[in-house]
KOLROKOL-69506 format. One record per atom (N, C-alpha, C): residue in three letters; atom name; x, y, z. Coordinates in steps of 0.2 Angstrom, whole numbers, always signed. Layout:
N
+-----+----+-------+-------+-------+
:  aa : at :     X :     Y :     Z :
+-----+----+-------+-------+-------+
: ALA : CA :     X :     Y :     Z :
...
+-----+----+-------+-------+-------+
***
This chain:
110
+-----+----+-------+-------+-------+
:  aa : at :     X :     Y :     Z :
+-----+----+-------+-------+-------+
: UNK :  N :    +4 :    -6 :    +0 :
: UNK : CA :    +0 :    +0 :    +0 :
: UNK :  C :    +4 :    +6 :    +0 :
: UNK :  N :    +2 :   +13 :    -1 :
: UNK : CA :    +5 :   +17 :    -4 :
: UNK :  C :    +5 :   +23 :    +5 :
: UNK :  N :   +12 :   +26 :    +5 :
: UNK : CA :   +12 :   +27 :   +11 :
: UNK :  C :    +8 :   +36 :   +11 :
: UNK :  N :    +7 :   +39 :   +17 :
: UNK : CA :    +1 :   +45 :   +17 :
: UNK :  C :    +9 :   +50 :   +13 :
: UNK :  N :   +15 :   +50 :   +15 :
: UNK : CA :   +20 :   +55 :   +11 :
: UNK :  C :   +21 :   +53 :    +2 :
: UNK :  N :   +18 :   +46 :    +1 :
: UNK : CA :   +19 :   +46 :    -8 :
: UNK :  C :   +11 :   +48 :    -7 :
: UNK :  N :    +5 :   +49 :    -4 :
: UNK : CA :    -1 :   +50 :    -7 :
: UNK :  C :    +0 :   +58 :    -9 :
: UNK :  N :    +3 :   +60 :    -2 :
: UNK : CA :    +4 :   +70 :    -3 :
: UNK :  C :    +6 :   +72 :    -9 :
: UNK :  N :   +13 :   +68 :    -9 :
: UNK : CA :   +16 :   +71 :   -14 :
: UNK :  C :   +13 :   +72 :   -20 :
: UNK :  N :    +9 :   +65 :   -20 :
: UNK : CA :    +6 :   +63 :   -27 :
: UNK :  C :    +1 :   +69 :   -28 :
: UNK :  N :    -1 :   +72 :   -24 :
: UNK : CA :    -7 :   +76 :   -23 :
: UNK :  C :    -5 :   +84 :   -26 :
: UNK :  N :    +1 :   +85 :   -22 :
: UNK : CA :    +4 :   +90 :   -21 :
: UNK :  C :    +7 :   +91 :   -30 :
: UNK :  N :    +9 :   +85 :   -33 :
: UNK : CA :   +11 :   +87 :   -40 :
: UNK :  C :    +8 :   +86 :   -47 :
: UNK :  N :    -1 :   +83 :   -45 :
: UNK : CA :    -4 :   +83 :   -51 :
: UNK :  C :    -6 :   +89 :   -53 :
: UNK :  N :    -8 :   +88 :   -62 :
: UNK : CA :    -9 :   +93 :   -65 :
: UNK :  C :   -18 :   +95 :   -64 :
: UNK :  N :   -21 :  +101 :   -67 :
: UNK : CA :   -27 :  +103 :   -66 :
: UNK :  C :   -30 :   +96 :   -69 :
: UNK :  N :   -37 :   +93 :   -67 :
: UNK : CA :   -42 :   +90 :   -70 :
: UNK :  C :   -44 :   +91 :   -76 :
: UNK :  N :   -42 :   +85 :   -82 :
: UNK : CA :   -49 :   +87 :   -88 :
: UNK :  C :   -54 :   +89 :   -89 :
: UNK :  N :   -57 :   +89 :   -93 :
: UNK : CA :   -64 :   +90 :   -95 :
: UNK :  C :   -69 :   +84 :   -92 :
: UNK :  N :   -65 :   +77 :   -96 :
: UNK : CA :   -70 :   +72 :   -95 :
: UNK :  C :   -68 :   +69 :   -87 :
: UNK :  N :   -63 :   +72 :   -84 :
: UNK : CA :   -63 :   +72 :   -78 :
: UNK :  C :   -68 :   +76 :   -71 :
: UNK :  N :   -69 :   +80 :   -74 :
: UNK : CA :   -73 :   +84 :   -70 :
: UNK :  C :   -80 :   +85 :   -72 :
: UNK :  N :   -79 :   +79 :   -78 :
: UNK : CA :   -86 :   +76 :   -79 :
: UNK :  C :   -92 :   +70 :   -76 :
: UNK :  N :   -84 :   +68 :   -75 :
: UNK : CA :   -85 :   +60 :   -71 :
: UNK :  C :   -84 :   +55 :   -74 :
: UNK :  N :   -81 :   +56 :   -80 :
: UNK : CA :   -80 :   +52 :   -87 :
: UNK :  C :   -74 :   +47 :   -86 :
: UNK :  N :   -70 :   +51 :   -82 :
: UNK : CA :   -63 :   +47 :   -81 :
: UNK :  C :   -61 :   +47 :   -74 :
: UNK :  N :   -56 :   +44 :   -72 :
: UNK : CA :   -53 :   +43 :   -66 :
: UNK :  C :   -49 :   +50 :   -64 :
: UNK :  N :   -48 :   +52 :   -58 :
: UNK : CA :   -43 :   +55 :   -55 :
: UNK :  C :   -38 :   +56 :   -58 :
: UNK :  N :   -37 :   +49 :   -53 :
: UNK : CA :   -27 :   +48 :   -52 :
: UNK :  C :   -27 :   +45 :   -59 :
: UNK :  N :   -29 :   +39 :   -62 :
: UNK : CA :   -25 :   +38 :   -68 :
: UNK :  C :   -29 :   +37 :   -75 :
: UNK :  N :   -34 :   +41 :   -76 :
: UNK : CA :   -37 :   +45 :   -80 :
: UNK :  C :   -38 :   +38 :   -86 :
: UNK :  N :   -42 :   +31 :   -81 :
: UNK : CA :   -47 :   +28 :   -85 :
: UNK :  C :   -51 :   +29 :   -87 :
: UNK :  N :   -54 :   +26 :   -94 :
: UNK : CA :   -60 :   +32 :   -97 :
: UNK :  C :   -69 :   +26 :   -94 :
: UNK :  N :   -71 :   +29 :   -91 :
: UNK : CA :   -76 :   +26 :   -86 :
: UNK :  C :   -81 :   +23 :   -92 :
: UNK :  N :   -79 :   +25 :   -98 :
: UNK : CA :   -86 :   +24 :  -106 :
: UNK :  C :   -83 :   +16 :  -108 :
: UNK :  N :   -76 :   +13 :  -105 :
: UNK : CA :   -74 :    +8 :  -108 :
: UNK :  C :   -78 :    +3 :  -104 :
: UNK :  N :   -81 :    -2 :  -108 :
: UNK : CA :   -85 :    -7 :  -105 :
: UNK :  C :   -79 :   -11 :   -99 :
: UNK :  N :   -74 :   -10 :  -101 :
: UNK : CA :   -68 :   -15 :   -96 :
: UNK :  C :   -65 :   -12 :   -90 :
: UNK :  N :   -70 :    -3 :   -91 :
: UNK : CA :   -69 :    -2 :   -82 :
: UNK :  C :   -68 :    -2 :   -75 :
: UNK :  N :   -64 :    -2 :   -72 :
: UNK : CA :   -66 :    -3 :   -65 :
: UNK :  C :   -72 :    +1 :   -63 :
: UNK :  N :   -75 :    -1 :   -57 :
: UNK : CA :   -79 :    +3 :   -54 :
: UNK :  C :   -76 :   +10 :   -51 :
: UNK :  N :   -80 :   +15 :   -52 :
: UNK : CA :   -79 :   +19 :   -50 :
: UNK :  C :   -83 :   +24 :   -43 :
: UNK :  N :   -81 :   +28 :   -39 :
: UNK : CA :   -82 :   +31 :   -31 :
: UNK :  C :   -80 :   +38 :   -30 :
: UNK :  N :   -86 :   +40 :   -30 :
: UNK : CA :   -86 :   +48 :   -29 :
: UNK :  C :   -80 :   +47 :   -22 :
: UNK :  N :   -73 :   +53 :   -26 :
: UNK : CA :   -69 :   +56 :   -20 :
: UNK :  C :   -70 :   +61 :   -15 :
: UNK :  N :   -72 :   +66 :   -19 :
: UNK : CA :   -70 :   +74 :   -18 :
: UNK :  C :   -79 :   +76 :   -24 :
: UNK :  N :   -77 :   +83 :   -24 :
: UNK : CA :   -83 :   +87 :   -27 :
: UNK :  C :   -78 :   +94 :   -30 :
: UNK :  N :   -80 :   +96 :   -34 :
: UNK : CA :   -78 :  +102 :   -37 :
: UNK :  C :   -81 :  +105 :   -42 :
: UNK :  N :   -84 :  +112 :   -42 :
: UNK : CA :   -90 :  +115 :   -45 :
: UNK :  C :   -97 :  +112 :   -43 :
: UNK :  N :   -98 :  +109 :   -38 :
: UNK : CA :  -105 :  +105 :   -40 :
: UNK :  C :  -104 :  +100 :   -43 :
: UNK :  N :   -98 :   +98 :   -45 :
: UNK : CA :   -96 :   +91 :   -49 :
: UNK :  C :   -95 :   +84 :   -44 :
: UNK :  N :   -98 :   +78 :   -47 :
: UNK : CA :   -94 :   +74 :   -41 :
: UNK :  C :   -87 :   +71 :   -44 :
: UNK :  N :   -81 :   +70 :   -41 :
: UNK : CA :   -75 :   +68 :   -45 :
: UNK :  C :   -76 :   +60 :   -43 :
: UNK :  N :   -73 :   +59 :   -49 :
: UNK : CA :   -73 :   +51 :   -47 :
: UNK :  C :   -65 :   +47 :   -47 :
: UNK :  N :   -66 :   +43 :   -45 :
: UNK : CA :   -59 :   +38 :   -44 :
: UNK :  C :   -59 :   +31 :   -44 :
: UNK :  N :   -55 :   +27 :   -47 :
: UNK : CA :   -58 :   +21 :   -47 :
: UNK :  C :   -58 :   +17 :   -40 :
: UNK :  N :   -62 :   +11 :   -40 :
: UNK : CA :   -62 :   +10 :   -32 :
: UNK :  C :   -54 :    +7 :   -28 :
: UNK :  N :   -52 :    +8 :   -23 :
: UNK : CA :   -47 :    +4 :   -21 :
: UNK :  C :   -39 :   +10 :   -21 :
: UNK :  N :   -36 :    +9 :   -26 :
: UNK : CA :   -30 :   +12 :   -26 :
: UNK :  C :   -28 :   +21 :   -25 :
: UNK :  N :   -32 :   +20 :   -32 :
: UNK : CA :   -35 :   +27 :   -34 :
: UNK :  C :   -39 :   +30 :   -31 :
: UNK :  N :   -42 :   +27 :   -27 :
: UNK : CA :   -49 :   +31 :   -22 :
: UNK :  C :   -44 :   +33 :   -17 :
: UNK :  N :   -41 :   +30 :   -14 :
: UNK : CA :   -36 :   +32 :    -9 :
: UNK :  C :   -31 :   +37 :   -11 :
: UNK :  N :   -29 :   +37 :   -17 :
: UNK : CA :   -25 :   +41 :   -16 :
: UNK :  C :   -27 :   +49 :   -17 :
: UNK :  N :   -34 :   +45 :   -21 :
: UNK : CA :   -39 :   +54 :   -22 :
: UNK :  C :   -42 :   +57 :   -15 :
: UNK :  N :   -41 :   +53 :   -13 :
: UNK : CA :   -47 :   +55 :    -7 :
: UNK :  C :   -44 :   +51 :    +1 :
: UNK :  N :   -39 :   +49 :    +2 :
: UNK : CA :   -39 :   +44 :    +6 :
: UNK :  C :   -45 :   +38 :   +11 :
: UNK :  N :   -50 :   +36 :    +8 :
: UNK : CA :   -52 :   +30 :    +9 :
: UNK :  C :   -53 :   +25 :    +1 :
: UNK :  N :   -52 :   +19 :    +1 :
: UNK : CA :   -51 :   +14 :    -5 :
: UNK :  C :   -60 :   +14 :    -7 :
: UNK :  N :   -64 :   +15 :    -3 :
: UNK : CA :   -72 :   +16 :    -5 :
: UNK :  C :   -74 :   +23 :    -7 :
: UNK :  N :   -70 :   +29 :    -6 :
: UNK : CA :   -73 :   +36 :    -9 :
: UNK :  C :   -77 :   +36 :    -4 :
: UNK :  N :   -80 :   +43 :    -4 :
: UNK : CA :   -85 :   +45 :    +0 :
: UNK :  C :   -93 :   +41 :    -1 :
: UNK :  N :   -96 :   +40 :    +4 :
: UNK : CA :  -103 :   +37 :    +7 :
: UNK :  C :  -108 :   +41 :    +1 :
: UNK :  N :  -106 :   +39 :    -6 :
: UNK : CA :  -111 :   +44 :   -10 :
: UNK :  C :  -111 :   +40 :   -16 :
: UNK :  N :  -117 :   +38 :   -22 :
: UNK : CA :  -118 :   +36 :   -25 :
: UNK :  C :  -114 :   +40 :   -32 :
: UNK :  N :  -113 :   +38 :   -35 :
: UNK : CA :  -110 :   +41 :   -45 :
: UNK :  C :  -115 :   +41 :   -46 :
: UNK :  N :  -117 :   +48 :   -50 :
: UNK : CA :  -123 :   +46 :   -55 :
: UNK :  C :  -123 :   +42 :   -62 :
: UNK :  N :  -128 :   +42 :   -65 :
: UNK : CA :  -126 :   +35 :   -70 :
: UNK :  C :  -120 :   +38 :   -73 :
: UNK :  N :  -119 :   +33 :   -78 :
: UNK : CA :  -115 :   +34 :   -83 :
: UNK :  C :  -117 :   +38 :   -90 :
: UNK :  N :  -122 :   +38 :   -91 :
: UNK : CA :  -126 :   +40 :   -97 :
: UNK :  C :  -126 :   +48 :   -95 :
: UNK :  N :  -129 :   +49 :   -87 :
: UNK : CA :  -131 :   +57 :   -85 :
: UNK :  C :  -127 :   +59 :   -85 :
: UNK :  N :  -120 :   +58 :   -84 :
: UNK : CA :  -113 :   +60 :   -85 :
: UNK :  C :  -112 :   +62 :   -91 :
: UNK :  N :  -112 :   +57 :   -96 :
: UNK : CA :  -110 :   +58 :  -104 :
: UNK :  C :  -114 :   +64 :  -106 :
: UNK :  N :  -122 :   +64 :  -104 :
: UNK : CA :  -124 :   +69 :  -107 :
: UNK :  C :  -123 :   +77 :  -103 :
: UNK :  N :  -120 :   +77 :   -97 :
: UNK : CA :  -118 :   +83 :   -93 :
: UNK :  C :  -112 :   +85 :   -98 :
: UNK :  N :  -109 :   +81 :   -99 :
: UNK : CA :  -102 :   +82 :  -100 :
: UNK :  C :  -104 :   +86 :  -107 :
: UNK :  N :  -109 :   +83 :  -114 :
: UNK : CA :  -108 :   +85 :  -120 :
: UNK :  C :  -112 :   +91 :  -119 :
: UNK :  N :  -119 :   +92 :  -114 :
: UNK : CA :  -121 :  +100 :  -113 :
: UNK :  C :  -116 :  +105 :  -112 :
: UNK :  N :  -110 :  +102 :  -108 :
: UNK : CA :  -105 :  +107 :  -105 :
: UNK :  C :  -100 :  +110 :  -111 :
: UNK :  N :  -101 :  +104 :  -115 :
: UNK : CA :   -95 :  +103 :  -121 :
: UNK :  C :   -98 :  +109 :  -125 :
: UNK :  N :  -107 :  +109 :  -126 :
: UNK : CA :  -109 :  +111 :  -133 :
: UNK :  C :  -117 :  +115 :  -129 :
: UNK :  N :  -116 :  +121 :  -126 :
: UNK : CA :  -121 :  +122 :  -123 :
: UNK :  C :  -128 :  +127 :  -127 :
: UNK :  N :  -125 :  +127 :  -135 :
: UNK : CA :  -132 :  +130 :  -138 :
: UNK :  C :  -131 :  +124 :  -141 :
: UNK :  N :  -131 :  +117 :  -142 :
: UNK : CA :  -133 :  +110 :  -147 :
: UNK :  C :  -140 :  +112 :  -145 :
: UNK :  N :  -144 :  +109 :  -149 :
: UNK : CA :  -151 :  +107 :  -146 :
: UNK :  C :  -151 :  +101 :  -143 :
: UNK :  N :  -156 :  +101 :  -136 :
: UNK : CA :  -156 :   +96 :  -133 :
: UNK :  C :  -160 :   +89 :  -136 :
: UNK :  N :  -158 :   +83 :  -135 :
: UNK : CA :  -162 :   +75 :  -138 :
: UNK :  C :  -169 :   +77 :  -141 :
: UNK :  N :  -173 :   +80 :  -136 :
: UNK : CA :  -181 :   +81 :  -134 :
: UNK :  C :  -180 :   +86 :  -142 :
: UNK :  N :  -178 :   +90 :  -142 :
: UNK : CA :  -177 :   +96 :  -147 :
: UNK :  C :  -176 :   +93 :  -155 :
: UNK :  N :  -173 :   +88 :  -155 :
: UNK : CA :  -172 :   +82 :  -161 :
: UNK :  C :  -174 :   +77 :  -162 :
: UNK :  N :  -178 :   +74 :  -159 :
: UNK : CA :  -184 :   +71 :  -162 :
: UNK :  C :  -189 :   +72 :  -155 :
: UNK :  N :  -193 :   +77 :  -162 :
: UNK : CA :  -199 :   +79 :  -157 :
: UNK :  C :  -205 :   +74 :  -155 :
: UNK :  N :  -209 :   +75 :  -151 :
: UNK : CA :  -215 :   +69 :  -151 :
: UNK :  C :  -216 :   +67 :  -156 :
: UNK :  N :  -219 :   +59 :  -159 :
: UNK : CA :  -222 :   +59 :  -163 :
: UNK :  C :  -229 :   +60 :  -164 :
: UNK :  N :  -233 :   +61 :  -158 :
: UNK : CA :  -239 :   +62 :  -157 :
: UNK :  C :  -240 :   +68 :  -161 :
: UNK :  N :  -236 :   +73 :  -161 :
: UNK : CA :  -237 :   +79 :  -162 :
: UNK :  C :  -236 :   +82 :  -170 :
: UNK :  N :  -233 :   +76 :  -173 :
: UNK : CA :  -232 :   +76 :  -180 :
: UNK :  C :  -236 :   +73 :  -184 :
: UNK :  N :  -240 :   +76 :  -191 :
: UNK : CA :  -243 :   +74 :  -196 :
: UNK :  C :  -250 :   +76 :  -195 :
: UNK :  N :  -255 :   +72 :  -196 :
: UNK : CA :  -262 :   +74 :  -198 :
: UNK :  C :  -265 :   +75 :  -190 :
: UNK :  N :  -267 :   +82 :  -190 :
: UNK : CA :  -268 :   +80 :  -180 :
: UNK :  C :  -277 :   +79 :  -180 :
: UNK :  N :  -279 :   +75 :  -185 :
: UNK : CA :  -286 :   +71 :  -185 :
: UNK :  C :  -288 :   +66 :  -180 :
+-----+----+-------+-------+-------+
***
């Protein structure tokens, strides 16, 4: 296990967060992409803007946060994620709802 002077250090010499990191897309500490079906599980560490940060469970949870389970908090899906991240990415796209409208509301309204 990794001692609390290499967790600091680690701490003390990372660089800013991603995008898909502060999305909850990716890992902290070693910046697994959470969209690969071969992911580890991941556990909210930390929070930043309102965002939850994620880390995978175990190594990288400890080092993001010192406990190997991250904080007593659920991840939101993974879907609600993806789509936070591309509103954030592309904030005038038009939303899903926006492109394809009801079909109820389309054609002969007989």
């Amino acid at each position: 296990m990794y001692s609390q002077e290499s967790i600091s250090g680690r701490r003390r010499g990372r660089p800013e967060p991603t995008a898909e990191t502060l999305s909850g897309l990716a890992c902290l500490v070693c910046a697994t992409d959470y969209r690969a079906a071969s992911a580890p599980e991941a556990v909210v560490v930390s929070h930043r803007d309102d965002r939850q940060l994620l880390a995978c469970r175990g190594t990288c949870a400890r080092m993001a946060g010192g406990s190997v389970d991250g904080l007593d908090e659920t991840p939101l899906p993974l879907d609600e994620r993806v789509r936070r991240h591309q509103d954030a990415a592309h904030p005038d796209a038009p939303h899903e709802d926006a492109r394809h409208p009801d079909a109820r509301n389309q054609g002969d309204p007989s």
